[in-house]
BAMITOR-501154 format. One record per residue (C-alpha): residue in three letters; x, y, z. Coordinates in pm, 1 decimal, always signed. Layout:
+-----+----------+----------+----------+
|   r |       xx |       yy |       zz |
+-----+----------+----------+----------+
| ALA |        X |        Y |        Z |
...
+-----+----------+----------+----------+
end
This chain:
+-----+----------+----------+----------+
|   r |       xx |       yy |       zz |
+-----+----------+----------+----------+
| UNK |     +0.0 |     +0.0 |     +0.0 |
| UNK |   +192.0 |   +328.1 |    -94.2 |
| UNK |   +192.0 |   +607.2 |   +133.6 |
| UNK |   +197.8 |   +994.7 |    +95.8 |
| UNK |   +569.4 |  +1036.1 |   +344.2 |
| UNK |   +787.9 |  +1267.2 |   +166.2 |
| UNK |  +1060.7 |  +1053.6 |    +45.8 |
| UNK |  +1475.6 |  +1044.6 |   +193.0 |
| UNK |  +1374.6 |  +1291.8 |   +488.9 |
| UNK |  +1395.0 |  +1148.2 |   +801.6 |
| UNK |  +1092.1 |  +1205.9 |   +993.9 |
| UNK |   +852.9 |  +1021.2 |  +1234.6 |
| UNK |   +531.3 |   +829.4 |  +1151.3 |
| UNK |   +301.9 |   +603.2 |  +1324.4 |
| UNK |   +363.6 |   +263.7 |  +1277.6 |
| UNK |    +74.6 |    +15.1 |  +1085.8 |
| UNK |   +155.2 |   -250.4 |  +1301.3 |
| UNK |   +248.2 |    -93.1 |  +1683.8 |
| UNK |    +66.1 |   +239.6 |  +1610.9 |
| UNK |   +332.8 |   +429.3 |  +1794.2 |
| UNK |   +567.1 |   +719.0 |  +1667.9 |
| UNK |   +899.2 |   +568.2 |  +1545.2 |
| UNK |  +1157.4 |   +737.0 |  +1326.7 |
| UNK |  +1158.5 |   +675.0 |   +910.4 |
| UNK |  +1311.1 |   +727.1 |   +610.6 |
| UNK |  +1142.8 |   +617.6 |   +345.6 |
| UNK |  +1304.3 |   +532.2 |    -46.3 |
| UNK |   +994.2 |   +468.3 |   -219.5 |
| UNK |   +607.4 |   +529.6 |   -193.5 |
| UNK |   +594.7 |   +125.2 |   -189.9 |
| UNK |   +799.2 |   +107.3 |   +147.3 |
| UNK |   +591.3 |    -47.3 |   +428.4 |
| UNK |   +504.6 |   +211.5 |   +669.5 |
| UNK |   +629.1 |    -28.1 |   +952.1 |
| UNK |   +895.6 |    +14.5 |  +1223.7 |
| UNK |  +1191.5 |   -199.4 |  +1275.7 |
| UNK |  +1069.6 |   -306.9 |  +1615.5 |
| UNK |   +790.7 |   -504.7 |  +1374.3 |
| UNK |   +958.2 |   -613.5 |  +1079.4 |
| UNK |  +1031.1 |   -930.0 |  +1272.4 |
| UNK |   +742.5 |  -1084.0 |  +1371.4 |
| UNK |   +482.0 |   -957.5 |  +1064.7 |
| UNK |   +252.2 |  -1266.8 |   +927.9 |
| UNK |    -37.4 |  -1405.0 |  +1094.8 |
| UNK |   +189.9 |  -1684.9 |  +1213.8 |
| UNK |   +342.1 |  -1470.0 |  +1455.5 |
| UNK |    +67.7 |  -1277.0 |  +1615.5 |
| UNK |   +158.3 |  -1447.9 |  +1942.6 |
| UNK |   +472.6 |  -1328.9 |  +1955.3 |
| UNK |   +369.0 |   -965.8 |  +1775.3 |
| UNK |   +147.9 |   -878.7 |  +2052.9 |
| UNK |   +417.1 |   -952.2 |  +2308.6 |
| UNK |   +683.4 |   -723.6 |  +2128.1 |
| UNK |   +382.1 |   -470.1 |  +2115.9 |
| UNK |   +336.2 |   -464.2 |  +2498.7 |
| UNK |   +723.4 |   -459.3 |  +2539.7 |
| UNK |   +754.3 |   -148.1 |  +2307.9 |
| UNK |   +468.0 |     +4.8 |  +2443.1 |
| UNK |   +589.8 |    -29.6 |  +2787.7 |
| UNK |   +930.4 |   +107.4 |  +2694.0 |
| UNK |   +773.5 |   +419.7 |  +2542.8 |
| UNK |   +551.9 |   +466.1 |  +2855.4 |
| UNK |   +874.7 |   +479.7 |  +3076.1 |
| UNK |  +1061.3 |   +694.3 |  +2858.1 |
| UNK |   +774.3 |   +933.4 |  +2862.0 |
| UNK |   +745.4 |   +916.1 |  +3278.0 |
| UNK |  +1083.1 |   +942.7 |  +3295.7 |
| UNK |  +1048.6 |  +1228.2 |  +3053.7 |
| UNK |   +781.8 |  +1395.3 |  +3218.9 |
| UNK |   +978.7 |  +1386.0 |  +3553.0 |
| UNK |  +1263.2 |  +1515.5 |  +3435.3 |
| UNK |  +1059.6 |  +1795.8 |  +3316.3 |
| UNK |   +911.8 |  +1826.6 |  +3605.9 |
| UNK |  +1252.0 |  +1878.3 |  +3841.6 |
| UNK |  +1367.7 |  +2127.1 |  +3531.9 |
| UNK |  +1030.2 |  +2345.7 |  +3573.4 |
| UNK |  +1043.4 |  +2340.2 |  +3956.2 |
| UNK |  +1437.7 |  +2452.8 |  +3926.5 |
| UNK |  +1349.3 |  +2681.1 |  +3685.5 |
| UNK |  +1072.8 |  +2838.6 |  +3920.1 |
| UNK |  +1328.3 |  +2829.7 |  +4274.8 |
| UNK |  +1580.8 |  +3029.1 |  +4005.9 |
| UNK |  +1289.2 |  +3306.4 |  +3916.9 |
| UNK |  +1158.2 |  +3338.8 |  +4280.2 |
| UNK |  +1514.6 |  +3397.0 |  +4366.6 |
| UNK |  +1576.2 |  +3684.1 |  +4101.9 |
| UNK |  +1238.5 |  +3815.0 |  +4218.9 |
| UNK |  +1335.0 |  +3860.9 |  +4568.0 |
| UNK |  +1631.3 |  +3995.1 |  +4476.4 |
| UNK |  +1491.8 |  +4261.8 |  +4248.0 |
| UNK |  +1233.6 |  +4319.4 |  +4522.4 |
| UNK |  +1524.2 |  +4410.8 |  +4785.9 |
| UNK |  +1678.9 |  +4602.0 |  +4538.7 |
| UNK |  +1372.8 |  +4799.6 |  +4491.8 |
| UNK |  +1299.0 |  +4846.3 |  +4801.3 |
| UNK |  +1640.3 |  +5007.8 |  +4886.1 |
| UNK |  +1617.0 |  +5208.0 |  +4619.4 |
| UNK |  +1268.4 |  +5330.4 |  +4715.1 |
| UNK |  +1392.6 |  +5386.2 |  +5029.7 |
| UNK |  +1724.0 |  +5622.8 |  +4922.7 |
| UNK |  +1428.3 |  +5782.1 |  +4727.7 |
| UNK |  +1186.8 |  +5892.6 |  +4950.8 |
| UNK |  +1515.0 |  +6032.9 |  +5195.4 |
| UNK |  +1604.4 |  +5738.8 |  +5393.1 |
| UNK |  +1982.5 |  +5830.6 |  +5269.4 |
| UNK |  +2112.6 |  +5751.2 |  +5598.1 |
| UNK |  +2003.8 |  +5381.2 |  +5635.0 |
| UNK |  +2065.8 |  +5328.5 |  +5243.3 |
| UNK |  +2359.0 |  +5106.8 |  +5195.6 |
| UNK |  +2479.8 |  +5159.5 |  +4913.9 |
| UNK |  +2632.7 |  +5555.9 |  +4915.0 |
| UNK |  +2732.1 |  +5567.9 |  +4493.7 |
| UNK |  +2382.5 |  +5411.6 |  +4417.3 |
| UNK |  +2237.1 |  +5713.3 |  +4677.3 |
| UNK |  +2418.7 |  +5976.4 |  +4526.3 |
| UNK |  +2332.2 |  +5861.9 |  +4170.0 |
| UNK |  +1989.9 |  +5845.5 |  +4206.9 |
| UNK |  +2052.8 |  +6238.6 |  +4366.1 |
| UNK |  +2155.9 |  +6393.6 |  +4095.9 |
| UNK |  +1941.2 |  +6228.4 |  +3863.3 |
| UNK |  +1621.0 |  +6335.5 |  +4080.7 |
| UNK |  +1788.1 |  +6673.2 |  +4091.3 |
| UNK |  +1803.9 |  +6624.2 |  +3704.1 |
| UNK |  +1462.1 |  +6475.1 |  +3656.8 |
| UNK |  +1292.6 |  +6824.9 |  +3867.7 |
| UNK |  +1468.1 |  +7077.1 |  +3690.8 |
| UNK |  +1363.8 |  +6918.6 |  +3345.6 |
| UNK |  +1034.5 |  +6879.1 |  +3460.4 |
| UNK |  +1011.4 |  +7235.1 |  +3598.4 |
| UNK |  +1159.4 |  +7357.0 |  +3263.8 |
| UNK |   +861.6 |  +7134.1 |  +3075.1 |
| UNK |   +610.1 |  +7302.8 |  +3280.9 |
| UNK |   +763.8 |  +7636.1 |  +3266.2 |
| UNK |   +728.5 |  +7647.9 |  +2887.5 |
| UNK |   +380.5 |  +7482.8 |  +2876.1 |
| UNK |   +258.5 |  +7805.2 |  +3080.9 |
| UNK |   +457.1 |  +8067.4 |  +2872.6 |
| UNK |   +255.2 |  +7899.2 |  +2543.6 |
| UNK |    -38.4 |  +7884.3 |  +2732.0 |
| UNK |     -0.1 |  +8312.8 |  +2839.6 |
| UNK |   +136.4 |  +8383.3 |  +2480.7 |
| UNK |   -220.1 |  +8206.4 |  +2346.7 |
| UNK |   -429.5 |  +8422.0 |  +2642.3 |
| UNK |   -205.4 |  +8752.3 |  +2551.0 |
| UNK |   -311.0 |  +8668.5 |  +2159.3 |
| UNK |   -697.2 |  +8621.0 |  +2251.2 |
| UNK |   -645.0 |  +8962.0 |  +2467.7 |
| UNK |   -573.3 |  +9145.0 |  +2173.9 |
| UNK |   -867.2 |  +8994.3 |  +2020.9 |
| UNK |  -1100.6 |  +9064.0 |  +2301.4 |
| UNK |  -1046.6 |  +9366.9 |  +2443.1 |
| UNK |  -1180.7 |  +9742.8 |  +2533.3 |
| UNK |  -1103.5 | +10087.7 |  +2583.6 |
| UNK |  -1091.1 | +10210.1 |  +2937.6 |
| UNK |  -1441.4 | +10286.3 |  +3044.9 |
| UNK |  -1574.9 | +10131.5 |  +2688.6 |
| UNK |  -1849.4 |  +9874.0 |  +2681.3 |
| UNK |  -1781.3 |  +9718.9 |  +2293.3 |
| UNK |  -1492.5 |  +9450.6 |  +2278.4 |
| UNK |  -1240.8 |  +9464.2 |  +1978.5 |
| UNK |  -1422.6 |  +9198.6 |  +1842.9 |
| UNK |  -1730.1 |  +9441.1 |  +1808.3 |
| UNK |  -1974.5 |  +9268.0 |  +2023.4 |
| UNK |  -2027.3 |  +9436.2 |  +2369.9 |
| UNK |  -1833.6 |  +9340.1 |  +2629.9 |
| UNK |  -2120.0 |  +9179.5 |  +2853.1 |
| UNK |  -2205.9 |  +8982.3 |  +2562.8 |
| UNK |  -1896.5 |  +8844.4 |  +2468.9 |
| UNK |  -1761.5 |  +8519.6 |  +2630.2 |
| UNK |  -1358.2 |  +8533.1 |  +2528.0 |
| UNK |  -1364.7 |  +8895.0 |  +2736.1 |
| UNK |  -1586.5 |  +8812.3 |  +3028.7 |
| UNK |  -1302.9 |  +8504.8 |  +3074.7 |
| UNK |   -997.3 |  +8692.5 |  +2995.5 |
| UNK |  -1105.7 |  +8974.8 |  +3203.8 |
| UNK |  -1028.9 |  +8741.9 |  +3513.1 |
| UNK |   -723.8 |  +8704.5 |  +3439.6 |
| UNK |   -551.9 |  +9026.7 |  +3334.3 |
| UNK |   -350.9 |  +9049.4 |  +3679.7 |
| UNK |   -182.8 |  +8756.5 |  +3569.5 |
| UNK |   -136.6 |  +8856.7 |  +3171.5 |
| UNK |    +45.2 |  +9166.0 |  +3295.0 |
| UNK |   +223.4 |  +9003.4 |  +3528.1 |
| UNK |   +318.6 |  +8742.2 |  +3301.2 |
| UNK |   +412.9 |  +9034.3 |  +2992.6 |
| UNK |   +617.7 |  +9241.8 |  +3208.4 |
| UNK |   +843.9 |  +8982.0 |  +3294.8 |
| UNK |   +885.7 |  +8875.0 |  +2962.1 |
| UNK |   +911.7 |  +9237.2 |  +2828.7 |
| UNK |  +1202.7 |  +9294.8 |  +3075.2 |
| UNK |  +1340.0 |  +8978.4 |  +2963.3 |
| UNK |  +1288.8 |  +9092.7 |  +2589.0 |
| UNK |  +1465.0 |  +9432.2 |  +2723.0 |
| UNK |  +1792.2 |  +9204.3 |  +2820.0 |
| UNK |  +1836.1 |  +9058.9 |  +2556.8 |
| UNK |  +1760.7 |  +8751.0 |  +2712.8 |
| UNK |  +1540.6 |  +8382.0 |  +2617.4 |
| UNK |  +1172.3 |  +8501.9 |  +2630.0 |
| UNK |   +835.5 |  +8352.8 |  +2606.1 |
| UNK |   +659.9 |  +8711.3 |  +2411.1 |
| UNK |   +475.7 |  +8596.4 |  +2083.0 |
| UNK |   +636.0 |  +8774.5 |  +1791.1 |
| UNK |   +368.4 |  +9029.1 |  +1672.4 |
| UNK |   +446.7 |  +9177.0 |  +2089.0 |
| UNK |   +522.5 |  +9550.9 |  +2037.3 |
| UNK |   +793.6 |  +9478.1 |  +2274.7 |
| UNK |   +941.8 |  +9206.6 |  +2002.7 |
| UNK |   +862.9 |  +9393.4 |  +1650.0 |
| UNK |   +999.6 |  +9733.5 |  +1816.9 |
| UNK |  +1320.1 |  +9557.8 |  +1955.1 |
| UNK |  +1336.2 |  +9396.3 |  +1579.0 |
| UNK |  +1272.7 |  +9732.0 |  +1415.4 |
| UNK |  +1526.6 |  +9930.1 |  +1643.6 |
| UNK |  +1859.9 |  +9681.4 |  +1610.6 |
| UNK |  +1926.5 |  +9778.5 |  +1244.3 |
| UNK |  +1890.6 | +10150.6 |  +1312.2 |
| UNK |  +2134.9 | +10120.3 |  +1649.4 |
| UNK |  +2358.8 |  +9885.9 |  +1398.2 |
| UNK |  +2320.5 | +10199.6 |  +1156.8 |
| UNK |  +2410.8 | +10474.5 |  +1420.6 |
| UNK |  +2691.3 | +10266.3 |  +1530.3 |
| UNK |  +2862.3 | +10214.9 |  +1194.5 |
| UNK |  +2787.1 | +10590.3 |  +1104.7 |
| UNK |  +2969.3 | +10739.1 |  +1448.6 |
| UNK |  +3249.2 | +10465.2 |  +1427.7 |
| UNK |  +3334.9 | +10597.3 |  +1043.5 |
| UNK |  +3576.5 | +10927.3 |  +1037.4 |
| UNK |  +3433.4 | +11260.7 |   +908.4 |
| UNK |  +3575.1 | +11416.0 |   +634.4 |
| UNK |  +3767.6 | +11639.0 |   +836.0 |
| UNK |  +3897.1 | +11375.9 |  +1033.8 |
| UNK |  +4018.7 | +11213.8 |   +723.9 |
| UNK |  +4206.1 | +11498.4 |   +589.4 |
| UNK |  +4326.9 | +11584.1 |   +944.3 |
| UNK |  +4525.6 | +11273.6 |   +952.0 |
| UNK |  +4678.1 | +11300.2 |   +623.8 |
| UNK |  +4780.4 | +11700.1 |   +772.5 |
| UNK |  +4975.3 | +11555.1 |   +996.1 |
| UNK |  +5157.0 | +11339.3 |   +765.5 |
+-----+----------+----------+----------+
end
């Protein structure tokens, strides 16, 4: 009876005669799909002594497979001792570190693992303040733009955006926080003034006037540096 193996690959099959796994390789589709443990005793004449190599091969298989399964077994539980180890480890190691962190530096053991974690909380805060910092400085430029926006006169009742000032939203919200806005815009107008990093949008008077004013102080300074014409023919007098 031909069978449908792939042909010289070695590979495992179930036996016509045991019906267990054994390993084949087979030449031809006509090969008998039959292990070598049953080559020998194939023939109704030998059924007798077939069914006893059966039970002997099945038995053998059944060990292996206990003895298999046990060894598995000790390997797993190892395996599991090993992690629960680590765990406990990492869990002390945690909890020191916790510890150092919430100011327990005293009773920390480890001093370079303290002062590490120091500087890089020190690190950590100022970033974060920095973060936060700039979040509110786009948050006021975004108010200061809307201010523009919605605004009126002192003593007026229409907003810029020509609705009237109890009827309009954007100034009834802004108008709550103006102490802050001016707050906010004259520290970053003195900041402008220094020259310094600042947080003003750039349509701010305090920005377009500084932009508008540098080429005309570069100008001045270029025309008072440069000699008169008298000064020019002075030198050459005294040469």
């Amino acid at each position: 009876m031909p069978h449908d193996y792939p042909l010289h690959t070695p590979l495992e099959a179930r036996c016509l005669c045991c019906g267990s796994l054994q390993p084949f390789t087979f030449t031809a589709d006509s090969d008998q799909v039959v292990c070598v443990h049953c080559r020998s005793h194939l023939g109704p004449e030998k059924a007798e002594r077939r069914d006893l190599a059966h039970i002997a091969l099945w038995s053998a298989i059944s060990e292996a497979q206990a003895i298999a399964a046990s060894e598995a077994e000790a390997l797993a539980a190892a395996d599991a001792a090993a992690a629960a180890r680590s765990i406990a480890e990492l869990e002390a190691t945690v909890a020191d570190l916790s510890a150092t962190v919430i100011g327990q530096f005293d009773a920390a053991p480890a001093s370079g693992v303290r002062e590490q974690l120091q500087s890089d909380l020190v690190r950590r805060a100022e970033r974060a303040t920095e973060l936060a910092n700039r979040r509110t400085d786009r948050i006021m430029a975004v108010l200061w733009r809307l201010g523009v926006l919605h605004s009126a006169a002192s003593g007026g009742s229409t907003c810029t955006c020509g609705k009237s000032i109890t009827a309009c939203p954007e100034y009834r919200i802004l108008s709550s926080e103006q102490q802050v806005l001016r707050e906010w815009e004259a520290k970053n107008v003195a900041l402008a003034a220094a020259g310094s990093r600042h947080a003003l949008p750039p349509e701010h008077p305090a920005v377009t006037d500084a932009a508008g004013s540098a080429p005309a102080a570069t100008s001045a300074t270029r025309h008072s540096t440069r000699p008169s014409r008298q000064e020019r023919s002075g030198r050459f007098d005294r040469r």
